[in-house]
Backbone as a chain_set.jsonl record, in Angstrom:
{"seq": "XXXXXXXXXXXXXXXXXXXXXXXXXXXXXXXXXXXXXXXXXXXXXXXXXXXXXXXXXXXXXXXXXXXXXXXXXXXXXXXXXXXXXXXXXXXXXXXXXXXXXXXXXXXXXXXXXXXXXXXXXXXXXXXXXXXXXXXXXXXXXXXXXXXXXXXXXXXXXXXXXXXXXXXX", "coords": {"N": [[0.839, -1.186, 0.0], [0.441, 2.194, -1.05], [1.812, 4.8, 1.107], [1.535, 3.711, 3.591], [4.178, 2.642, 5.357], [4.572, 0.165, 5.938], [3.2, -0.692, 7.765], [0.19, -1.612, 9.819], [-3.28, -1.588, 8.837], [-5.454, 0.543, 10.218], [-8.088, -0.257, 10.937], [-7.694, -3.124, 11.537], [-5.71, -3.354, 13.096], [-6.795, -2.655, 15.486], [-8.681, -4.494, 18.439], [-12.203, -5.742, 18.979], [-14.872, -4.79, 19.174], [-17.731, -2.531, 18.04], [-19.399, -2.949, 19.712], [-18.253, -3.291, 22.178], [-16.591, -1.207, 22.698], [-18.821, 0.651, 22.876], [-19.835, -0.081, 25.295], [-17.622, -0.087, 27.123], [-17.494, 2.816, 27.444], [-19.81, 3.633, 28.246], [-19.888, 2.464, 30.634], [-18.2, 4.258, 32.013], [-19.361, 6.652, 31.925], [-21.464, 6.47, 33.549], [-20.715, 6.292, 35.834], [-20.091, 6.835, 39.0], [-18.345, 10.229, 38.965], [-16.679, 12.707, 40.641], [-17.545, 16.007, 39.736], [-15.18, 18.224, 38.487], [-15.432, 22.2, 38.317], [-14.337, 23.815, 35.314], [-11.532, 26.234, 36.062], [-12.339, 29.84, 35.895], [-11.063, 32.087, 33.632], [-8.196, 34.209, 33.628], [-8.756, 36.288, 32.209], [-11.522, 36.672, 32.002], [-11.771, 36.845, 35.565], [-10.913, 39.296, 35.496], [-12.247, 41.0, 33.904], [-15.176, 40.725, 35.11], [-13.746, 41.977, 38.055], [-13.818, 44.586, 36.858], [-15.743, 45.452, 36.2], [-19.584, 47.171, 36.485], [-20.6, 46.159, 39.287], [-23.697, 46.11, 39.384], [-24.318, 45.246, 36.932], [-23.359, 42.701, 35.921], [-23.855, 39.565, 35.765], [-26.401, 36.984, 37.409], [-24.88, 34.361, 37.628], [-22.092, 35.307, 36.789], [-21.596, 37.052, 39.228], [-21.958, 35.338, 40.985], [-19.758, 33.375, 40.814], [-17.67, 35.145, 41.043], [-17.789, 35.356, 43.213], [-16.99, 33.151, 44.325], [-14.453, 33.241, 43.846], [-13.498, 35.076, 45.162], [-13.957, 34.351, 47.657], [-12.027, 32.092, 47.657], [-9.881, 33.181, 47.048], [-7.811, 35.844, 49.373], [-5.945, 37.665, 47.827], [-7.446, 38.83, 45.595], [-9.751, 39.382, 46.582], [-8.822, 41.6, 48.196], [-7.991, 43.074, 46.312], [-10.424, 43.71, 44.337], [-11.5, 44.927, 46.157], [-10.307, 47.456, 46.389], [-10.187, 48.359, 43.542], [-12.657, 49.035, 43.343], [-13.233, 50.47, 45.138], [-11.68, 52.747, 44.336], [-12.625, 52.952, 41.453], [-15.204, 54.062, 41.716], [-14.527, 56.381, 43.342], [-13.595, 57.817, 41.24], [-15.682, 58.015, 39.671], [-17.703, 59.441, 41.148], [-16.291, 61.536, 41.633], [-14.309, 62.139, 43.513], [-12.031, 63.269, 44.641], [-10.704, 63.762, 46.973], [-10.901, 61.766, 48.751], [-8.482, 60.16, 48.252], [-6.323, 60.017, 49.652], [-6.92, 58.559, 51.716], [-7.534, 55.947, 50.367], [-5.234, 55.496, 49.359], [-3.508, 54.7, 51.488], [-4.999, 52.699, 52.977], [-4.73, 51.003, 50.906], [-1.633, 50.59, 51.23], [-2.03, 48.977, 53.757], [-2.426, 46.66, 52.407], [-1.19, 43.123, 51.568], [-0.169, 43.545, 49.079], [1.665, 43.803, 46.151], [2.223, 44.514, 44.043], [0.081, 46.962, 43.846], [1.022, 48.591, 45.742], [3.519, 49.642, 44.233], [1.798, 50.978, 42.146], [0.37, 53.206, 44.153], [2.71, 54.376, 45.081], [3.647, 55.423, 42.394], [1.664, 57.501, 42.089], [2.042, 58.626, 44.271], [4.083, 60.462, 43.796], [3.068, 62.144, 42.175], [0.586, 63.87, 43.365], [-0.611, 65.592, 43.85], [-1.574, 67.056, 40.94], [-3.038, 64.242, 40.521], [-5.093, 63.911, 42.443], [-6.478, 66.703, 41.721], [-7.189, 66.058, 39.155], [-9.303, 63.853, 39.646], [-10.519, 65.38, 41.265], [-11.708, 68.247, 39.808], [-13.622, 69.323, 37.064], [-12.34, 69.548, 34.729], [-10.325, 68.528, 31.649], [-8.072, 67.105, 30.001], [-8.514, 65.503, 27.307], [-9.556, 66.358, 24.998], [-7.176, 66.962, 23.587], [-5.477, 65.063, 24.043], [-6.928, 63.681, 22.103], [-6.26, 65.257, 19.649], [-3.531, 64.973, 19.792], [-3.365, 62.734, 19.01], [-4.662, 61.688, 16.451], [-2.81, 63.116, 14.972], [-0.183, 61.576, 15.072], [-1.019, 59.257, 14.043], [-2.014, 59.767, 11.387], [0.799, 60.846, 11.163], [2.071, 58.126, 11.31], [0.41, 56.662, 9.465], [1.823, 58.039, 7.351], [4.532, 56.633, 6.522], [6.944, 58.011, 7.449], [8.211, 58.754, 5.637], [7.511, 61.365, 4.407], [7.743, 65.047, 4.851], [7.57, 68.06, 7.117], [6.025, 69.932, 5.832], [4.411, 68.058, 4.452], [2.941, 66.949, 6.575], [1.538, 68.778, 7.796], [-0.526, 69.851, 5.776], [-1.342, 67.756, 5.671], [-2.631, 67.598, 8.44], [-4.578, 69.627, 8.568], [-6.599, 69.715, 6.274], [-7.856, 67.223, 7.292]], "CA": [[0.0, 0.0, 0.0], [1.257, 3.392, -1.012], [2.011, 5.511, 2.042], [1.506, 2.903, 4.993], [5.074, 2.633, 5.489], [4.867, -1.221, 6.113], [2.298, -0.582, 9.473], [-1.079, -2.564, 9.377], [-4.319, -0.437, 8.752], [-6.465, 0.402, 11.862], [-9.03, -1.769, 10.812], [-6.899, -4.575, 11.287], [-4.971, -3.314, 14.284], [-8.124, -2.493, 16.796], [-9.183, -5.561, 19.152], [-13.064, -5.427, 19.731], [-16.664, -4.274, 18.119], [-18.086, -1.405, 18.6], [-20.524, -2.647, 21.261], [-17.773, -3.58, 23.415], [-16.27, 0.458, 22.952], [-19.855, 1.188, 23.536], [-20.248, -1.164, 26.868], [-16.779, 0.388, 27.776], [-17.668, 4.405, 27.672], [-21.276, 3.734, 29.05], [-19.601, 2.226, 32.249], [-17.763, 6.009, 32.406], [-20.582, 7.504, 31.458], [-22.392, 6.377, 34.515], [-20.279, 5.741, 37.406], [-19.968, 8.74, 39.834], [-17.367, 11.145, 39.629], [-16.792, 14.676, 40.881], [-16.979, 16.547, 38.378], [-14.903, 19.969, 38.89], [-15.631, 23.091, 37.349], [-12.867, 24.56, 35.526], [-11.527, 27.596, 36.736], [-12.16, 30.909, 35.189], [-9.879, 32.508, 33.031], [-7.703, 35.144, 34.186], [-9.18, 37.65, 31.431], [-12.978, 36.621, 32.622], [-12.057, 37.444, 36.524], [-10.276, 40.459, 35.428], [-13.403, 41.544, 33.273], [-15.767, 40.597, 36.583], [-13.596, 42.963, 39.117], [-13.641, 45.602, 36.498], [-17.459, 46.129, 35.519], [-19.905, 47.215, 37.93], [-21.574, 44.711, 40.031], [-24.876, 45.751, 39.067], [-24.084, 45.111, 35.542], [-22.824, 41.656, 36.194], [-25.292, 38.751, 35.95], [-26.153, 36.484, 38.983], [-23.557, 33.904, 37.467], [-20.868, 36.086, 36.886], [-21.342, 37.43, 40.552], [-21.908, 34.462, 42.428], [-18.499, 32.996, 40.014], [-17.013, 36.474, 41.096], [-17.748, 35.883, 44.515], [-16.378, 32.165, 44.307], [-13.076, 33.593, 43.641], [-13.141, 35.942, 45.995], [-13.593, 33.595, 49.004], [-11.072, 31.31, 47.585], [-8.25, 34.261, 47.096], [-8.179, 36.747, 49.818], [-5.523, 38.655, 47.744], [-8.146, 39.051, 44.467], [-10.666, 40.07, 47.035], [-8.634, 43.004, 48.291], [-7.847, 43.932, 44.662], [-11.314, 43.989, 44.105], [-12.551, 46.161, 47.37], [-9.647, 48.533, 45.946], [-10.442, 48.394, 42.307], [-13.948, 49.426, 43.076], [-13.111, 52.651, 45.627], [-10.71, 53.539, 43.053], [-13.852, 53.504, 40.361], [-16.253, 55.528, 42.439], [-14.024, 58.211, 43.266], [-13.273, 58.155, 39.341], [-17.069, 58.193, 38.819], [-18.288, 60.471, 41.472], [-15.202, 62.757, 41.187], [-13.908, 62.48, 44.735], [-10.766, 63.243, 44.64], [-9.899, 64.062, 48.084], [-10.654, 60.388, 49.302], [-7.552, 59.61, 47.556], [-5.606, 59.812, 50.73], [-7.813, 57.11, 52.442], [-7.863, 55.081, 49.432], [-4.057, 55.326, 49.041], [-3.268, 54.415, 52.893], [-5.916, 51.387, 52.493], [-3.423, 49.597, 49.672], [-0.629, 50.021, 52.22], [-1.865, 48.317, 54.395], [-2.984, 44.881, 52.36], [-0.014, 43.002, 50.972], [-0.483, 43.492, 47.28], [2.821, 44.7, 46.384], [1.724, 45.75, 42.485], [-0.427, 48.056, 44.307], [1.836, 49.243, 46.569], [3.971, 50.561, 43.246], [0.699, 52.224, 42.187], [0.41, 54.113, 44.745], [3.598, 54.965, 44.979], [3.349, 56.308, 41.524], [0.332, 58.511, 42.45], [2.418, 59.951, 45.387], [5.075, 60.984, 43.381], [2.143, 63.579, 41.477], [-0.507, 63.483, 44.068], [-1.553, 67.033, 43.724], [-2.086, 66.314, 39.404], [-3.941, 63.334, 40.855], [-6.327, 64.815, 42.897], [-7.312, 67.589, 40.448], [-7.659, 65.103, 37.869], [-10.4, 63.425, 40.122], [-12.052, 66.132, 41.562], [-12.008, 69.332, 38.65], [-14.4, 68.62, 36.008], [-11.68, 69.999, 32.917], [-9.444, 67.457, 31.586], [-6.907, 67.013, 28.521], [-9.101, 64.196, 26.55], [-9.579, 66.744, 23.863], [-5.883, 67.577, 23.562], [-5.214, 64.127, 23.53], [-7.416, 63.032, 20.605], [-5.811, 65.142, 18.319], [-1.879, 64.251, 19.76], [-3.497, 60.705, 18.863], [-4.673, 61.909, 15.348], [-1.838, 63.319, 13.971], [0.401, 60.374, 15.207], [-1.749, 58.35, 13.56], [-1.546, 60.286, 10.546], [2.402, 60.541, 10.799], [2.825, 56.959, 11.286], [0.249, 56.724, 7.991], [2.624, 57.861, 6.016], [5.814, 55.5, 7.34], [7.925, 58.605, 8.086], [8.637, 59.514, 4.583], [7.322, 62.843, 4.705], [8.31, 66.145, 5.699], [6.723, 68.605, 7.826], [4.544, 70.113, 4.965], [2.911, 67.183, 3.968], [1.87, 66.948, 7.51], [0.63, 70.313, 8.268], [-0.774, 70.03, 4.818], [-2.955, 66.625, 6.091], [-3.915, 67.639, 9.733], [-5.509, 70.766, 8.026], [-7.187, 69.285, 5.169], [-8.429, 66.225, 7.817]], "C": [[0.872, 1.233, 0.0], [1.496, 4.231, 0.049], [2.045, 4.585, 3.57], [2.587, 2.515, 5.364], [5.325, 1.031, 6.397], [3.831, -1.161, 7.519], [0.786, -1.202, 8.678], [-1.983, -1.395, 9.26], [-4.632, -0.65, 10.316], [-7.429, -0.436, 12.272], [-8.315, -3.05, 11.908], [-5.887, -4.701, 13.091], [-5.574, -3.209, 15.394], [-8.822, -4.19, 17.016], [-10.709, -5.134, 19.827], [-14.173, -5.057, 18.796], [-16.859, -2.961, 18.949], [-18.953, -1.611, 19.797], [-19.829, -2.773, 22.638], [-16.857, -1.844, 23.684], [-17.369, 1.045, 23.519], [-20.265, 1.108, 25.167], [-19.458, 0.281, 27.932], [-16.836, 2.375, 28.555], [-18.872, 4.145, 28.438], [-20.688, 3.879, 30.485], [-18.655, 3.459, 32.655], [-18.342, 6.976, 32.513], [-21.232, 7.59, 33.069], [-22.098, 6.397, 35.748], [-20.034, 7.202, 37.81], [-19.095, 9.332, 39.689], [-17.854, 12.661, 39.506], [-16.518, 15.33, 39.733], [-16.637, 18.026, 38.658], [-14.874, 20.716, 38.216], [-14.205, 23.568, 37.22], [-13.09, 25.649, 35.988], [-11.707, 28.932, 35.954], [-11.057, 31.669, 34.778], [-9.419, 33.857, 33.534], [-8.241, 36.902, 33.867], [-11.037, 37.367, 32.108], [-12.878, 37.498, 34.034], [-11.517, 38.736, 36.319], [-11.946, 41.405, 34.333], [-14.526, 41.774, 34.699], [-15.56, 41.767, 37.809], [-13.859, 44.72, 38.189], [-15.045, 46.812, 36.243], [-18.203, 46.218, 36.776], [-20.96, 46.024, 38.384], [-23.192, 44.769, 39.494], [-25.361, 45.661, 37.366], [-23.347, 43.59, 35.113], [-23.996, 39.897, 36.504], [-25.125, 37.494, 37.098], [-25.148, 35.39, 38.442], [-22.325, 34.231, 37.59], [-20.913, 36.512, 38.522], [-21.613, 35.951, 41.41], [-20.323, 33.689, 41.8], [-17.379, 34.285, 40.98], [-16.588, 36.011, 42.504], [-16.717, 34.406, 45.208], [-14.936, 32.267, 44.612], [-12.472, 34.342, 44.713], [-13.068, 35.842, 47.085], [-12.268, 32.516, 48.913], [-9.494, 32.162, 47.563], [-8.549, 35.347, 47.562], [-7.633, 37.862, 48.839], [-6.192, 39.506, 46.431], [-9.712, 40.041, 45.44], [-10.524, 41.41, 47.605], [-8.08, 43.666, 47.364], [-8.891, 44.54, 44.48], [-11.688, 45.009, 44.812], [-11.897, 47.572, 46.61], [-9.717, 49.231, 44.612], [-11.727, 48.887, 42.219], [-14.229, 50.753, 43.893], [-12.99, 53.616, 44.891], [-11.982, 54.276, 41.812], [-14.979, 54.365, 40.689], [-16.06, 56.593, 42.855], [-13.975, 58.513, 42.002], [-14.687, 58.833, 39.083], [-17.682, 59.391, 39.446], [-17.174, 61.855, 41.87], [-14.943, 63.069, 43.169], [-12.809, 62.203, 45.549], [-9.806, 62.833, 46.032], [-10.476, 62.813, 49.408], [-9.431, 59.685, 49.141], [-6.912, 59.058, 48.751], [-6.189, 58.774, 51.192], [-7.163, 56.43, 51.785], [-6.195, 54.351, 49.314], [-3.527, 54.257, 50.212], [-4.267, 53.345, 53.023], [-5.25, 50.221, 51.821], [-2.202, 49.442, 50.429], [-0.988, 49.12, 52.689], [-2.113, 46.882, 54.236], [-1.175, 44.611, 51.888], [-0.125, 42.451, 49.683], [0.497, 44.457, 47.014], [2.935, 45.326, 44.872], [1.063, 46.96, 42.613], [0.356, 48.756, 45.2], [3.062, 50.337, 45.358], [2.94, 51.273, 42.764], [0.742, 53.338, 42.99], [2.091, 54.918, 44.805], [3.902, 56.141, 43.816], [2.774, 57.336, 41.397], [0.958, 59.308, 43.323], [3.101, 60.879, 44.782], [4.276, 62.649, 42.334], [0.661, 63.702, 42.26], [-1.346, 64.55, 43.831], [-2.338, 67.342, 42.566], [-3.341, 65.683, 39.667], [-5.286, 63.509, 41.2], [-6.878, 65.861, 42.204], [-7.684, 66.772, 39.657], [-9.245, 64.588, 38.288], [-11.107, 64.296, 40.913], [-12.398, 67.157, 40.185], [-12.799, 68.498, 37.272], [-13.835, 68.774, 34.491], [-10.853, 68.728, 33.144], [-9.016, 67.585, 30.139], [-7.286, 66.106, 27.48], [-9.036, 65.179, 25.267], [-8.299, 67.01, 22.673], [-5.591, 66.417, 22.587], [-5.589, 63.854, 22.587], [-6.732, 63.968, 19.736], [-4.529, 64.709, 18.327], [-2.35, 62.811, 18.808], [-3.506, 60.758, 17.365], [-3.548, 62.319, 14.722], [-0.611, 62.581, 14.102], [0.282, 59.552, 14.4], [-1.618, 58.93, 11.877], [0.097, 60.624, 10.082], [2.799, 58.644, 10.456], [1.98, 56.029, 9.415], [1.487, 56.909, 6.445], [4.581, 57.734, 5.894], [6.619, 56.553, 7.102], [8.577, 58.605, 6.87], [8.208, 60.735, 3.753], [7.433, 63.848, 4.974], [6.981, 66.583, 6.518], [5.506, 69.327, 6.922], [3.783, 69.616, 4.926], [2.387, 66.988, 5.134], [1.301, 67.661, 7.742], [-0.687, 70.208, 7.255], [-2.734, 68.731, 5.271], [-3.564, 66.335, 7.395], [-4.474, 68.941, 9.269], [-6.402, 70.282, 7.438], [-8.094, 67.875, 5.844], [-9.566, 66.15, 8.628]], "O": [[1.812, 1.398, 0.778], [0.941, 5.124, -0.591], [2.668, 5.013, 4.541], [2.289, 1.571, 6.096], [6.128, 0.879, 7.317], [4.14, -2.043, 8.32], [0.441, -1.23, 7.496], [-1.556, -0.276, 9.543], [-4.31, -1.462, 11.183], [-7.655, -1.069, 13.303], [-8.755, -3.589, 12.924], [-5.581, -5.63, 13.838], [-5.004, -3.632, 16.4], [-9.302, -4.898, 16.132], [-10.761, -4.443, 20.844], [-14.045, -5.147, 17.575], [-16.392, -2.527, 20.002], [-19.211, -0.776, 20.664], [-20.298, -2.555, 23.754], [-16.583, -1.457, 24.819], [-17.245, 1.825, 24.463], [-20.789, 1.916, 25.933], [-19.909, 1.079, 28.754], [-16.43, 2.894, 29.595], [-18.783, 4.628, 29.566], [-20.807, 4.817, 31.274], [-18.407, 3.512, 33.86], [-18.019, 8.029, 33.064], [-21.43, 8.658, 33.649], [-22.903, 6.491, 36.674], [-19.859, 8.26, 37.206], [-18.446, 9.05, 40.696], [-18.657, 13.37, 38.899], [-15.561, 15.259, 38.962], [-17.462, 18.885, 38.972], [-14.316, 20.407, 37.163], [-13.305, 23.732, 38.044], [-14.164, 26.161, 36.304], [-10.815, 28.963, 35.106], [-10.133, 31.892, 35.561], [-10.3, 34.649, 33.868], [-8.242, 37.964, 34.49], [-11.51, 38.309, 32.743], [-13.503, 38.556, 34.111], [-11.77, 39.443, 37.295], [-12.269, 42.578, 34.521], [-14.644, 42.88, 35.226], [-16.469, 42.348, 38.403], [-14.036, 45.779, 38.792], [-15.265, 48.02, 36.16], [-17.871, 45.691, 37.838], [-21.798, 45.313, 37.831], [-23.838, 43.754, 39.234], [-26.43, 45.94, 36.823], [-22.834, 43.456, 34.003], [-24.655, 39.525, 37.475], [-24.051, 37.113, 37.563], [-24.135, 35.617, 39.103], [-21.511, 33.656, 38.314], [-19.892, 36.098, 39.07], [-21.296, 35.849, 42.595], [-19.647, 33.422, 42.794], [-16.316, 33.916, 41.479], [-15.457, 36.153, 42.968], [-15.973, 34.469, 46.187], [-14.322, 31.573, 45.423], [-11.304, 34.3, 45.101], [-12.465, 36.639, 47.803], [-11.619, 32.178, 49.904], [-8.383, 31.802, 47.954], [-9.282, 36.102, 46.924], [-8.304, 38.887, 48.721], [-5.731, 40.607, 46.129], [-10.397, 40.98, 45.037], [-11.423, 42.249, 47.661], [-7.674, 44.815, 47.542], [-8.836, 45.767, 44.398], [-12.188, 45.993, 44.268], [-12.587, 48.539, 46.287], [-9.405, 50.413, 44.467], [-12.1, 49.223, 41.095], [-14.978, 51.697, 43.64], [-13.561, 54.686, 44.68], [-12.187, 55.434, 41.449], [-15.523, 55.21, 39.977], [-16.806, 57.571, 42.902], [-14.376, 59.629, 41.672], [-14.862, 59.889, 38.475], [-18.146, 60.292, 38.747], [-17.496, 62.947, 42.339], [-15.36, 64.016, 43.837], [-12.57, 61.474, 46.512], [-8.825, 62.11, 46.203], [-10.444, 62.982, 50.627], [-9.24, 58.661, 49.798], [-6.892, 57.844, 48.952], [-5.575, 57.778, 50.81], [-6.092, 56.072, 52.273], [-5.937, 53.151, 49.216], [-3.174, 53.119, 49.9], [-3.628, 52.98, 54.01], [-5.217, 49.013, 52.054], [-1.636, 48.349, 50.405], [-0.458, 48.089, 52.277], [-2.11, 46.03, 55.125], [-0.255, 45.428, 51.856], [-0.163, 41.282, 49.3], [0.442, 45.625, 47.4], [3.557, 46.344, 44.567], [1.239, 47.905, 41.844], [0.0, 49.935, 45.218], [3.358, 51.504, 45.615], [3.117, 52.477, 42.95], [1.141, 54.412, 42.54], [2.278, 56.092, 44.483], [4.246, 57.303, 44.03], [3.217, 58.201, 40.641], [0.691, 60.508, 43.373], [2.903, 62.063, 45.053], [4.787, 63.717, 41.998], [-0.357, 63.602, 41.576], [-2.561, 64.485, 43.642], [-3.48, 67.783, 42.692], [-4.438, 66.124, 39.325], [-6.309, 63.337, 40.538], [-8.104, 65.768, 42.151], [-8.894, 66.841, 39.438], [-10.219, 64.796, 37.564], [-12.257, 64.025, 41.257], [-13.375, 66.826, 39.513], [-12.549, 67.419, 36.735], [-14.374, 68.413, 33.444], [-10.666, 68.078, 34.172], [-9.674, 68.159, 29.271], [-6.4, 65.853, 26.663], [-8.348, 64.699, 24.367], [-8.365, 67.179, 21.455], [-5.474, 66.369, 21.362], [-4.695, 63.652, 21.765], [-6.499, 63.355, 18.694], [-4.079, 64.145, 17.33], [-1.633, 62.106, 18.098], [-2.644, 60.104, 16.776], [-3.322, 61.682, 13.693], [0.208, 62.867, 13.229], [1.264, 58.995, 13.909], [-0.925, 58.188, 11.182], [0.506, 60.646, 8.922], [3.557, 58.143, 9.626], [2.522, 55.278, 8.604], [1.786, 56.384, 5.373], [5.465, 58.438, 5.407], [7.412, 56.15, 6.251], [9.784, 58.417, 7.021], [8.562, 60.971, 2.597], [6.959, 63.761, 6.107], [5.899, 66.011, 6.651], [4.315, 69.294, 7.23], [2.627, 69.971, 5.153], [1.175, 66.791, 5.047], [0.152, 67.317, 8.019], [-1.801, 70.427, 7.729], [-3.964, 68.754, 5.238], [-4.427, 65.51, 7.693], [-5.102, 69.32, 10.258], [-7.421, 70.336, 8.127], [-8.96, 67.393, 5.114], [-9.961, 65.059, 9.039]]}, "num_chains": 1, "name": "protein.A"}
């Protein structure tokens, strides 16, 4: 036979009928075991702590909450990940201090460089989250005409750019 490199077919090499494969899976089929759920994926619980709870369906939160008795240090991510979003949301800046002095004291030492980061411009910080102006507008066009430089792979001068954030 062309390609069988001298090996028997399968046919030929399988011991058994199908009713005795059948017999064999049934009796797996039926006998008890535990069956354990897998675990949720790292991007799922990270989606979960991020959205708000009442936007979260009773699976996802009772899953959420699963996690969160099984790993204290996901559960004080979470308490912190969700202060963090309500000062964001209700603009209250000058909780920060709490909030900051709160992550000291768990031992989550990625958060502990956060904050650290935040001290180092705390005063920025706090305006950012209480004052209602902000640089988003700025940004979108830095972003646009980036985006438009890197369009045209940096064989361009400065004309042709001026030329196509005007004309854009």
């Amino acid at each position: 036979m062309p390609g069988s490199c001298g090996r028997r077919s399968f046919h030929s090499a399988t011991k058994g009928s199908y009713q005795r494969v059948r017999a064999y899976l049934q009796e797996k089929r039926t006998s008890p075991q535990t069956v354990a759920a897998r675990a949720p994926s790292p991007r799922s619980v990270a989606g979960w702590i991020l959205r708000r709870p009442e936007n979260l369906t009773e699976i996802e939160q009772l899953r959420l909450k699963t996690v969160r008795t099984h790993c204290p240090e996901l559960d004080a991510l979470t308490r912190h990940v969700r202060s963090f979003a309500i000062m964001l949301a209700d603009r209250k800046g000058e909780c920060l201090p709490e909030s900051l002095a709160a992550v000291r004291q768990d031992d989550l030492p990625s958060l502990h460089t956060l904050a650290a980061g935040i001290d180092r411009d705390r005063d920025a910080v706090i305006a950012g989250l209480t004052l209602p102006w902000n640089s988003g507008v700025v940004e979108g066009h830095v972003n646009r005409i980036k985006m438009l430089k890197r369009q045209m792979f940096g064989r361009a001068g400065f004309d042709l750019l001026r030329k196509r954030v005007l004309l854009a």
